[in-house]
C-alpha positions as CSV (number, residue, x, y, z in Angstrom):
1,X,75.8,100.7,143.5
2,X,76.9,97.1,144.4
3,X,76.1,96.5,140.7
4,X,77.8,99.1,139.1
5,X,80.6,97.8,141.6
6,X,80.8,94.5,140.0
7,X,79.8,95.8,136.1
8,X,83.3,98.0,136.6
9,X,85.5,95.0,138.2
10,X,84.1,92.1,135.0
11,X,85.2,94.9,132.3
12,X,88.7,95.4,134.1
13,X,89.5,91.7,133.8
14,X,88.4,90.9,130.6
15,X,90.2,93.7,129.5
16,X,93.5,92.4,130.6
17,X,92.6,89.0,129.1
18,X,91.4,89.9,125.7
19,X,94.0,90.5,123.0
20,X,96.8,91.0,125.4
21,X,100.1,89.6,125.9
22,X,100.4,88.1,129.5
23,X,100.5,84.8,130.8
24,X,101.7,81.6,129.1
25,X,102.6,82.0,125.0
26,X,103.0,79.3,122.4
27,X,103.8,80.6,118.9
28,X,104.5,77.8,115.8
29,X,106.2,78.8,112.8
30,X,107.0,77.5,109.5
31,X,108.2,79.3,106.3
32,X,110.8,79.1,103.7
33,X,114.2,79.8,104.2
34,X,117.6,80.0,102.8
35,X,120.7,78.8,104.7
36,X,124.9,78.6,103.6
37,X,127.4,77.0,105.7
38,X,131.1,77.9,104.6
39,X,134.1,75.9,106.0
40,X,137.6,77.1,105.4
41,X,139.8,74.8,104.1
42,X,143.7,74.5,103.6
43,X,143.8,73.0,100.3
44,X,140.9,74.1,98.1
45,X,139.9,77.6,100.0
46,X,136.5,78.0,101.3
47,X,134.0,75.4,100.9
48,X,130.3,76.6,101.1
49,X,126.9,74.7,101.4
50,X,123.7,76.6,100.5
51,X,120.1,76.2,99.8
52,X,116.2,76.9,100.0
53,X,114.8,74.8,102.2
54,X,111.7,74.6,105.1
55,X,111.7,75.5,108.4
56,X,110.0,75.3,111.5
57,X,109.6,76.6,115.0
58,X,108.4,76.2,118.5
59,X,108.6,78.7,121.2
60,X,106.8,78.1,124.7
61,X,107.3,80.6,127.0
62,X,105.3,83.1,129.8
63,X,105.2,87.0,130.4
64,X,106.4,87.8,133.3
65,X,105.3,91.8,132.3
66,X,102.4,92.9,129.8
67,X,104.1,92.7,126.3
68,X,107.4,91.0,127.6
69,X,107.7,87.1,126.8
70,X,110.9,85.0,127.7
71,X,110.9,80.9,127.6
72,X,112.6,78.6,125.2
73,X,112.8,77.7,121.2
74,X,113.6,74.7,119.3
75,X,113.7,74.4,115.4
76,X,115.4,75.0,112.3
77,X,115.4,74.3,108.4
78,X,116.4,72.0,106.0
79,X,117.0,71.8,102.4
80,X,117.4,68.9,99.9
81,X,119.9,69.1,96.9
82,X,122.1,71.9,98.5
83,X,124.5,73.6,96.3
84,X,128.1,73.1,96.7
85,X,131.1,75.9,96.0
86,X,134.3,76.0,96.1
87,X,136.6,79.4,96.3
88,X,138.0,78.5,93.4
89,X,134.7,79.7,91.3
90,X,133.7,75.7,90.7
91,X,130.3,74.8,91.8
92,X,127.9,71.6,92.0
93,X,124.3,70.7,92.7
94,X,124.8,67.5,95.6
95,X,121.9,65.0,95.1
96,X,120.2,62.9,97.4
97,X,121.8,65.0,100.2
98,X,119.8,66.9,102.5
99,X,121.6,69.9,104.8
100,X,120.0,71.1,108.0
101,X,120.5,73.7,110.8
102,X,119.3,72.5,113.9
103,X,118.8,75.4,116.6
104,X,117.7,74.8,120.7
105,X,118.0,78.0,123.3
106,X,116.1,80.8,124.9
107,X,113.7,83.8,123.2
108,X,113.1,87.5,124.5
109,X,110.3,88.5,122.7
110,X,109.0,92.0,122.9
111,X,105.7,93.3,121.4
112,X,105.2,97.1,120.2
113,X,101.9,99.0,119.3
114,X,99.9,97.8,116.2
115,X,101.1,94.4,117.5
116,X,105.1,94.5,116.0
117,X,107.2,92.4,117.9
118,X,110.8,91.6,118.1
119,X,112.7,88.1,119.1
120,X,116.1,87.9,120.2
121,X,117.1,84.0,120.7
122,X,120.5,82.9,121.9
123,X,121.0,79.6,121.1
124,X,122.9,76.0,120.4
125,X,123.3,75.2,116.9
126,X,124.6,72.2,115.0
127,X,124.9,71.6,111.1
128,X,124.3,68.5,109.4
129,X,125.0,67.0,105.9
130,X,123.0,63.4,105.2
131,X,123.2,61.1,102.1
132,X,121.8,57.8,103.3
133,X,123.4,56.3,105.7
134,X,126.5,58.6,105.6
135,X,126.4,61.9,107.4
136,X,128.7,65.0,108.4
137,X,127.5,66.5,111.8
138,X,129.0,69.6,113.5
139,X,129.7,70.0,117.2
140,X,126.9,72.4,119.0
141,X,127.9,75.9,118.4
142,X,126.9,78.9,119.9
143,X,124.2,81.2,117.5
144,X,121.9,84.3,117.3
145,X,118.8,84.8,115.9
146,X,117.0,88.1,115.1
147,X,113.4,88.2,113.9
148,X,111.1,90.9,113.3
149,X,107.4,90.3,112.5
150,X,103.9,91.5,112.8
151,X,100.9,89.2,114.2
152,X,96.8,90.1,113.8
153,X,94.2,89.1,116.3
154,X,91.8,86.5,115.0
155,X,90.2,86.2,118.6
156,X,90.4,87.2,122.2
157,X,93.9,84.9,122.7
158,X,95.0,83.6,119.2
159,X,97.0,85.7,116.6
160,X,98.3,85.0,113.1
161,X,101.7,86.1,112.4
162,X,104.3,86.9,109.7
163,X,107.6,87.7,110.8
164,X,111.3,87.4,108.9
165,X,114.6,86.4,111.1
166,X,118.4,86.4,110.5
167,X,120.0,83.5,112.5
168,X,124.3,83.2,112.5
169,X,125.9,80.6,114.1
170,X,129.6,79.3,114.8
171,X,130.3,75.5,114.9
172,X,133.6,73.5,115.4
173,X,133.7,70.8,112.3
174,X,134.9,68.0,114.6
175,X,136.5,67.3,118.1
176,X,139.6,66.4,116.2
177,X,139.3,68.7,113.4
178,X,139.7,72.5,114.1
179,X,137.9,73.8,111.6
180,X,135.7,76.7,112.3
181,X,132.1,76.6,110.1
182,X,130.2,79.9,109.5
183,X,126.4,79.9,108.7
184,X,124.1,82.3,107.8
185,X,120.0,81.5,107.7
186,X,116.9,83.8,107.0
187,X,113.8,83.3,105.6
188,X,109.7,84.4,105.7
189,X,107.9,82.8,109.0
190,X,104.2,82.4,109.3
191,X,103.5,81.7,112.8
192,X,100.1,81.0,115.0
193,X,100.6,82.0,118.5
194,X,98.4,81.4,121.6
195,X,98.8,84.4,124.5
């Protein structure tokens, strides 16, 4: 009896350990993505910057339910030779010039049967144009990121993932300058997570 006991309590608690979603979480992604910053201004109309680039995430978090993971995310992308438009239909490729999206804030992830999950991040966001030593760099804005995305056991606590996102976000151009900067990023992630 005492063995049957103790044969019933091991196969509760592995069961709760293996392929589950509690306890601490650390997903890495990278992927490529596609980002465009547009900045209105007086003169020439709206001025975007756009381009395929890389990106990459952290995430390190905990569950404080089964299937519920909140903590905190840093990343972003960046892209070399970004495209430059103007409203007024001109455009130019801008060499030697890389543009990033750099994103720091807090996840909600939630994960569904057959292992979907959903991310919602809010988050700080700042935009930055480089050519040497030259650069452009926005104030920290406020932005949202949406991902959807699918991972596959590969053992009892490590998953492989593939998940897309949406991320907008809202920066002030300068302290001194009032000009408002919208961007839009998406792209493919593949991510490894520990749970």
């Amino acid at each position: 009896m005492m063995l049957l006991q103790t044969m019933v309590i091991v196969s509760a608690l592995t069961m709760t350990s293996y392929e589950s979603h509690e306890g601490f979480l650390v997903r890495a992604q990278v992927g490529p993505t596609y980002a465009q910053t547009t900045l209105p201004l007086p003169i020439w109309g709206d001025m975007t910057f756009s381009g395929w680039g890389a990106g990459l995430n952290l995430s390190v978090g905990g569950s404080p339910i089964p299937n519920l993971s909140i903590g905190g995310i840093i990343g972003g992308n960046l892209a070399i030779n970004p495209e430059l438009s103007i409203e007024n239909g001109r455009s130019l490729s801008l060499d030697d010039i890389t543009y990033s999206v750099f994103t720091l804030g807090a996840f909600i992830n939630y994960y569904m049967p057959w292992n979907f999950f959903v991310t919602l991040s809010p988050m700080l966001t700042t935009i930055n144009l480089e050519e040497d030593d030259d650069s452009l760099e926005s104030d920290f804005g406020f932005g949202l990121r949406l991902e959807v995305g699918k991972e596959w056991w590969v053992s009892s606590n490590w998953g492989l993932g593939l998940s897309a996102y949406f991320l907008y976000s809202r920066n002030n151009l300068d302290d001194d300058i009032d000009i408002k900067m919208n961007t839009y990023s998406g792209g493919l992630m593949l991510s490894v997570t520990y749970n």
